[in-house]
BAFI-962144 format. One record per residue: x, y, z of N, C-alpha, C in turn; residue number from 1. Coordinates in pm, whole numbers, padded with zeros to 5 digits. Example, Ala and Ser with C-alpha at 12.3 -4.5 7.8 and 13.67 -1.06 7.14 Angstrom:
! residues 2
[base [01319 -00569 00780] [01230 -00450 00780] [01320 -00330 00780] 1]
[base [01285 -00225 00708] [01367 -00106 00714] [01290 00003 00787] 2]
***
This chain:
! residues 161
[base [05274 -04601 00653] [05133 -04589 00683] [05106 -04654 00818] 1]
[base [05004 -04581 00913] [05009 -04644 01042] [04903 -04736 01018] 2]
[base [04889 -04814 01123] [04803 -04929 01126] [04657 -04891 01161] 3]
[base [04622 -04781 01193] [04526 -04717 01229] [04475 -04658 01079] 4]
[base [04573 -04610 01001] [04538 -04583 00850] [04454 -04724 00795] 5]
[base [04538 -04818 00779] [04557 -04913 00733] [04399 -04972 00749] 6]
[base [04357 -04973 00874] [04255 -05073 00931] [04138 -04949 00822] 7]
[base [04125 -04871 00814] [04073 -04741 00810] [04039 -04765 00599] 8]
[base [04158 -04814 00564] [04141 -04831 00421] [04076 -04941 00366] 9]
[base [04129 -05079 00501] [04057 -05179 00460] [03922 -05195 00460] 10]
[base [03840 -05170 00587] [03702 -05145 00593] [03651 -05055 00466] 11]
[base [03686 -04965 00419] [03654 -04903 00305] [03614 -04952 00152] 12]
[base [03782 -05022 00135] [03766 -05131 00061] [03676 -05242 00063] 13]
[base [03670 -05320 00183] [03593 -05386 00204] [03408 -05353 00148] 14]
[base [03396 -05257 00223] [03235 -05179 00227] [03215 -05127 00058] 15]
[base [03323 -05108 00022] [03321 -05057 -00174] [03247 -05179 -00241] 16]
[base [03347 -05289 -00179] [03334 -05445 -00296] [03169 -05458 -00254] 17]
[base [03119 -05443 -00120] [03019 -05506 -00098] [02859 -05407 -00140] 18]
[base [02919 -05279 -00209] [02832 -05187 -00236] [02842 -05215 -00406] 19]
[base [02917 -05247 -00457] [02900 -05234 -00606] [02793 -05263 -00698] 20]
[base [02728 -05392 -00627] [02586 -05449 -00694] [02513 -05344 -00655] 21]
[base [02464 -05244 -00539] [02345 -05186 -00493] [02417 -05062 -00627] 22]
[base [02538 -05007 -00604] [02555 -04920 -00681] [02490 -04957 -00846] 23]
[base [02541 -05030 -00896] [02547 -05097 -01029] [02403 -05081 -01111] 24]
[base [02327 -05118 -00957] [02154 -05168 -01014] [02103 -05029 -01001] 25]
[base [02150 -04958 -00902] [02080 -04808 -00909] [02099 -04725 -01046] 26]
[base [02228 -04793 -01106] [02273 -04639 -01193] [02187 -04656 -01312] 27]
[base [02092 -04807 -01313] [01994 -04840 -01384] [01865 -04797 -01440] 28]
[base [01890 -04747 -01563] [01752 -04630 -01602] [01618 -04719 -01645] 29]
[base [01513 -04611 -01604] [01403 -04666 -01675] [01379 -04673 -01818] 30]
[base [01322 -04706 -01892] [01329 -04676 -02033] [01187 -04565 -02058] 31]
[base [01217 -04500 -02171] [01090 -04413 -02236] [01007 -04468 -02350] 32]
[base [01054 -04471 -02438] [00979 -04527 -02581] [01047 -04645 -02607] 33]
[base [00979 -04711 -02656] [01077 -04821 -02680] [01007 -04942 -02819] 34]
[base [01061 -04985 -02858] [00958 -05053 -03007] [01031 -05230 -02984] 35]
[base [00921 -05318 -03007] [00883 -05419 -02966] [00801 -05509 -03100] 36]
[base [00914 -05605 -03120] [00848 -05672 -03230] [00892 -05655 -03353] 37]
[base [01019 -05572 -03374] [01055 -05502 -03497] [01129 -05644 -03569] 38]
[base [01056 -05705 -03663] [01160 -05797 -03785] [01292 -05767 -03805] 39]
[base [01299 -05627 -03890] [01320 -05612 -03927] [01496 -05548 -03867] 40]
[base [01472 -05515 -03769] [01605 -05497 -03654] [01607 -05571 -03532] 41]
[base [01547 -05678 -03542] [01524 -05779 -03472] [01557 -05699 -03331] 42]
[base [01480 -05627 -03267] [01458 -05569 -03082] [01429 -05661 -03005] 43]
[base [01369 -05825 -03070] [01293 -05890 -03031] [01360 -06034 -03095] 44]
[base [01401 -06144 -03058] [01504 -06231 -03144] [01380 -06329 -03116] 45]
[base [01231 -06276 -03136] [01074 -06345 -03165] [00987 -06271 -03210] 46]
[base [01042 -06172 -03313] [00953 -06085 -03346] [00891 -06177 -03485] 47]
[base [00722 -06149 -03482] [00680 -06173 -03564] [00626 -06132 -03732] 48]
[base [00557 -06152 -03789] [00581 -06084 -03910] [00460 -05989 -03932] 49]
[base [00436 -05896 -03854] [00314 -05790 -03798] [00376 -05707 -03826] 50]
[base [00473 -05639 -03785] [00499 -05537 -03795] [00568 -05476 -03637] 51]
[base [00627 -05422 -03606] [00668 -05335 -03514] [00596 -05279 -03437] 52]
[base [00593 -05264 -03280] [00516 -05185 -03208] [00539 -05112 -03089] 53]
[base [00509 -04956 -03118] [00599 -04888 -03033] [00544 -04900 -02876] 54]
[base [00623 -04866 -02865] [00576 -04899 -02700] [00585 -04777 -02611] 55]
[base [00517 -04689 -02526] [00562 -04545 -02442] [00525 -04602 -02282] 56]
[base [00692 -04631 -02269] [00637 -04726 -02106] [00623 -04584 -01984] 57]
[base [00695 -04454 -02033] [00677 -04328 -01911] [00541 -04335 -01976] 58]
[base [00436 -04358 -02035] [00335 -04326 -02042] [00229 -04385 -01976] 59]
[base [00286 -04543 -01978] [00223 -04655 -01916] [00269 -04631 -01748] 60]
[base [00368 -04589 -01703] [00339 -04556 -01590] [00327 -04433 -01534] 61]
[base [00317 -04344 -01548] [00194 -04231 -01538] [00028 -04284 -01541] 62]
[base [00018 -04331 -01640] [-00122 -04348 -01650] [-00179 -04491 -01529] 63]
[base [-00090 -04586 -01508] [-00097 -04722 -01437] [-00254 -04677 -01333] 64]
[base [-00299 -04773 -01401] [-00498 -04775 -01379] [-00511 -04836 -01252] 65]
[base [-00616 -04766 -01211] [-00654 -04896 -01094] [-00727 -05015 -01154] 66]
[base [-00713 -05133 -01134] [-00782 -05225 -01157] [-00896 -05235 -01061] 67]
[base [-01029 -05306 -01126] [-01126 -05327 -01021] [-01184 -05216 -00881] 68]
[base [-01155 -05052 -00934] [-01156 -04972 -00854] [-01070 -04953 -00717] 69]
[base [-00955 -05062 -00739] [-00900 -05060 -00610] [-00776 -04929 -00636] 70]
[base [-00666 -04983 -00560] [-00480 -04900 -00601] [-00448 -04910 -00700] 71]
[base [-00390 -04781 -00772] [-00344 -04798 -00902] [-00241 -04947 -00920] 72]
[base [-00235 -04993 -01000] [-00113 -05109 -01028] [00031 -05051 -00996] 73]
[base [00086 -05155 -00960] [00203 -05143 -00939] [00334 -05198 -01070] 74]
[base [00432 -05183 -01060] [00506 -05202 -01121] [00490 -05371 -01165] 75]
[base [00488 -05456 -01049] [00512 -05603 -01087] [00389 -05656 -01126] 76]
[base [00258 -05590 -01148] [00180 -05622 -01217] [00245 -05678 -01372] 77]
[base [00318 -05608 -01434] [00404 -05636 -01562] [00540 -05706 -01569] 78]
[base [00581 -05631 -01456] [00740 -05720 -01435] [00700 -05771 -01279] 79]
[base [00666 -05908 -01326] [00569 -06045 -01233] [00697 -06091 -01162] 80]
[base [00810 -06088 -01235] [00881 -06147 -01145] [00959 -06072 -01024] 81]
[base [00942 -05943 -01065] [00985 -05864 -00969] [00986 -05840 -00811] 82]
[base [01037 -05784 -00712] [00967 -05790 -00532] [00844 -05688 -00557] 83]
[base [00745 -05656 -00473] [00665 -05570 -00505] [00717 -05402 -00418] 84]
[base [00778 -05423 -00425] [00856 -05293 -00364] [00943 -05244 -00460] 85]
[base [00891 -05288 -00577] [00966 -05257 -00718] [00925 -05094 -00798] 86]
[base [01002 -04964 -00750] [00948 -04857 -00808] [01020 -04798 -00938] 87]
[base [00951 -04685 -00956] [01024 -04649 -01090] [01201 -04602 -01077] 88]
[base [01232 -04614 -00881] [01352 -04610 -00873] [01468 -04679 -00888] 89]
[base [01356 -04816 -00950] [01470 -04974 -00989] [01535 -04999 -00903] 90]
[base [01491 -05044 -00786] [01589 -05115 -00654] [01652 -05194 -00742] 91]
[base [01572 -05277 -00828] [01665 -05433 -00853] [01651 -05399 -01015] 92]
[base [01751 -05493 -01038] [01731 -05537 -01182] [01587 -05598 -01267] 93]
[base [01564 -05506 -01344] [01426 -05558 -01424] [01479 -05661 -01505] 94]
[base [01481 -05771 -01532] [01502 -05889 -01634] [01408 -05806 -01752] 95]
[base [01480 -05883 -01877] [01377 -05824 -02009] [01281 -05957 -02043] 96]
[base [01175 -05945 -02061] [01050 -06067 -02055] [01143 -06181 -02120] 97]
[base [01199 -06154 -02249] [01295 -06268 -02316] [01355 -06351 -02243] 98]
[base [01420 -06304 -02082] [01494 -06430 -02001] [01424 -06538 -02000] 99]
[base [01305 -06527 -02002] [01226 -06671 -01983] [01148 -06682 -02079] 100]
[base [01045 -06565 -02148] [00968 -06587 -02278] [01030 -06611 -02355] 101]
[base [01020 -06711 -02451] [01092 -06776 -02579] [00998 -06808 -02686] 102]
[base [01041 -06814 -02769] [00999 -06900 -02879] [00953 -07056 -02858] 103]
[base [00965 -07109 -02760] [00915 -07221 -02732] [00898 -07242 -02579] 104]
[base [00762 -07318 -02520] [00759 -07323 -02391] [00818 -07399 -02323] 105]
[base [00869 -07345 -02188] [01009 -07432 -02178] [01004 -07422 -01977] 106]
[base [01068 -07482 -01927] [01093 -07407 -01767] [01160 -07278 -01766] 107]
[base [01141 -07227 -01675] [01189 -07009 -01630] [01311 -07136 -01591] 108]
[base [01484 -07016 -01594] [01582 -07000 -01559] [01569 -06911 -01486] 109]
[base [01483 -06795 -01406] [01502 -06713 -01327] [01421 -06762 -01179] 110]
[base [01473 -06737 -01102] [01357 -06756 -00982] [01289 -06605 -00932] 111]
[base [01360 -06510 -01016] [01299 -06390 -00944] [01307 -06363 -00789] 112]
[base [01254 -06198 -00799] [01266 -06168 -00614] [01143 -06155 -00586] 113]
[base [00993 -06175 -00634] [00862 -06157 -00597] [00826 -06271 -00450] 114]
[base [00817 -06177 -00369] [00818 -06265 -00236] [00656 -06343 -00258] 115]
[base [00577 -06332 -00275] [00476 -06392 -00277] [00485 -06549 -00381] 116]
[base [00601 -06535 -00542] [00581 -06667 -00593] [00746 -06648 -00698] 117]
[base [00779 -06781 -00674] [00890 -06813 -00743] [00886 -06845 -00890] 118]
[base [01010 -06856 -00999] [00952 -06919 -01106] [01045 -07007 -01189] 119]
[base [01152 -06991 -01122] [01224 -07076 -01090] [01176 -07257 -01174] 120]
[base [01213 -07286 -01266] [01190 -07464 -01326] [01024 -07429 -01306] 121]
[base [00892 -07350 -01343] [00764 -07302 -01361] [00769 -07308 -01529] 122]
[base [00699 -07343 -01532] [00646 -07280 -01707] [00638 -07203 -01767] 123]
[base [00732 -07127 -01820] [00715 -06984 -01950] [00670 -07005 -02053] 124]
[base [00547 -06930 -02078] [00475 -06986 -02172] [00547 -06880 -02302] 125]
[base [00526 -06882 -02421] [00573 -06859 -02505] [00582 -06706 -02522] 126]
[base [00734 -06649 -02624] [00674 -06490 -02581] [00572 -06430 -02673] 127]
[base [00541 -06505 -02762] [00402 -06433 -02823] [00278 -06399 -02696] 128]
[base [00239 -06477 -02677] [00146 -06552 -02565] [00166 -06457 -02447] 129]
[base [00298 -06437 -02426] [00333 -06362 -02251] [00298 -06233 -02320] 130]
[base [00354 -06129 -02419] [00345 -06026 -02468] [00198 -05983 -02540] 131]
[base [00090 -06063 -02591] [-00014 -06053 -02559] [-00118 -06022 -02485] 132]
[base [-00091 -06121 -02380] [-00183 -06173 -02238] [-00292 -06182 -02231] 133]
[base [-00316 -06258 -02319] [-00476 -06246 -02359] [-00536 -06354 -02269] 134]
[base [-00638 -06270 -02147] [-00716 -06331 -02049] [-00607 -06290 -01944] 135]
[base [-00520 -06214 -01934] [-00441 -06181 -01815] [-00411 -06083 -01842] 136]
[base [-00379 -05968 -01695] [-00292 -05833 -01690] [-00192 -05832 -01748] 137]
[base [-00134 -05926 -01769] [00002 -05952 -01743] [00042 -05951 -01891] 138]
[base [00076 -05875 -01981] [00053 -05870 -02169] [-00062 -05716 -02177] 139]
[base [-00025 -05684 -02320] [-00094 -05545 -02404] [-00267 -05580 -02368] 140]
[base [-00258 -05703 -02469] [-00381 -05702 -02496] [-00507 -05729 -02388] 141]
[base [-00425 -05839 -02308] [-00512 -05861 -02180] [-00564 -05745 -02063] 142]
[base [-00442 -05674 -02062] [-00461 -05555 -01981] [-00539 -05433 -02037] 143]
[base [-00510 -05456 -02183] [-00618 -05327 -02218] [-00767 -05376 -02271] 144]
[base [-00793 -05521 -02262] [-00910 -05543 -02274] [-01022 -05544 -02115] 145]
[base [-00903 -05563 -02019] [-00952 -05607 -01899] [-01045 -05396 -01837] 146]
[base [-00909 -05280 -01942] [-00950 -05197 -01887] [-01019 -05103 -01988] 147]
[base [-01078 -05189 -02079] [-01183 -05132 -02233] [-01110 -05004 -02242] 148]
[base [-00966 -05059 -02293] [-00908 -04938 -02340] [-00825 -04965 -02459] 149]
[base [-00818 -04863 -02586] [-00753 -04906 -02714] [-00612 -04842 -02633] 150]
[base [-00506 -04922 -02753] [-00558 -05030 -02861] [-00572 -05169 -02806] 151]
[base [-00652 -05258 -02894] [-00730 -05365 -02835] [-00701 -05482 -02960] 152]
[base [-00678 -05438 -03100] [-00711 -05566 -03177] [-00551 -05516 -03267] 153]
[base [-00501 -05642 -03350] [-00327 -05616 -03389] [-00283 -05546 -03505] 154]
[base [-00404 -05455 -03575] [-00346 -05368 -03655] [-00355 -05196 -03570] 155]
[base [-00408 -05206 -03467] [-00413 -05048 -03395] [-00262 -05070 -03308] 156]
[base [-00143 -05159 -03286] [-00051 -05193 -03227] [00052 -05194 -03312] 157]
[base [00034 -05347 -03411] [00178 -05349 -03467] [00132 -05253 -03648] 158]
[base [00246 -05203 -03654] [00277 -05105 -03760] [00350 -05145 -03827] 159]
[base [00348 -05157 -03991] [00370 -05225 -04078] [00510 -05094 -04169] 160]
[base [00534 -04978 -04126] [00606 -04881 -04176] [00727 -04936 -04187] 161]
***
């Protein structure tokens, strides 16, 4: 092999190792339906004893409201920790709320890529509480009270089937 090959394979190699994360995170799907809270197959290792609740996130973003008459919401309205250049094409890895929502309030292990705020040793408040959001966008209930839209109270959500 000439050295002209050679130099030719290494850069290649090289440029492969250093593409694998961008590859990796792209081949990363969005989800469609998805159920949240289930006891009973534990989806949720904090699910409570409500019942199960399905969730249609292609629905939630299709529909993504404007708040306050302004731009529809964006993605990191929900995934907070995200950069805001966060589309349904998943530049980056979405963390699942669980990395930091727990069963008990504790400091975030993530610092996230949201250029505006870190969260990094911050306070995660509990995942009942985060998955709620009651008085914030940021959770079911907060966001659909903020946009007087059902469902709104915890038997039109969690399902007892």
């Amino acid at each position: 092999m000439t050295i002209k090959k050679l130099k030719v394979l290494f850069i290649f190699s090289v440029l492969g190792f250093f593409a694998l994360p961008v590859v990796a995170t792209i081949g990363q799907t969005m989800p469609g339906k998805m159920v949240f809270d289930d006891p009973e197959n534990h989806n949720s290792p904090y699910a409570g004893d409500y019942g199960k609740v399905d969730f249609d996130h292609d629905q939630h973003v299709k529909a993504r409201p404007a708040s306050g008459g302004g731009e529809k919401e964006s993605c990191v309205t929900c995934h907070h920790t995200n950069s805001s250049k966060l589309t349904e094409a998943l530049e980056e890895e979405v963390p699942k709320c669980t990395a930091c929502h727990t069963d008990t309030e504790g400091p975030s292990p993530l610092e996230g890529t949201n250029e505006s705020k870190k969260f990094k040793g911050l306070t995660a408040i509990i995942a009942e509480e985060a998955f709620h959001g009651k008085g914030s966008n940021v959770g079911c209930i907060g966001c659909h009270q903020t946009l007087d839209q059902s469902p709104k109270s915890c038997k039109e959500c969690h399902k007892s089937d």
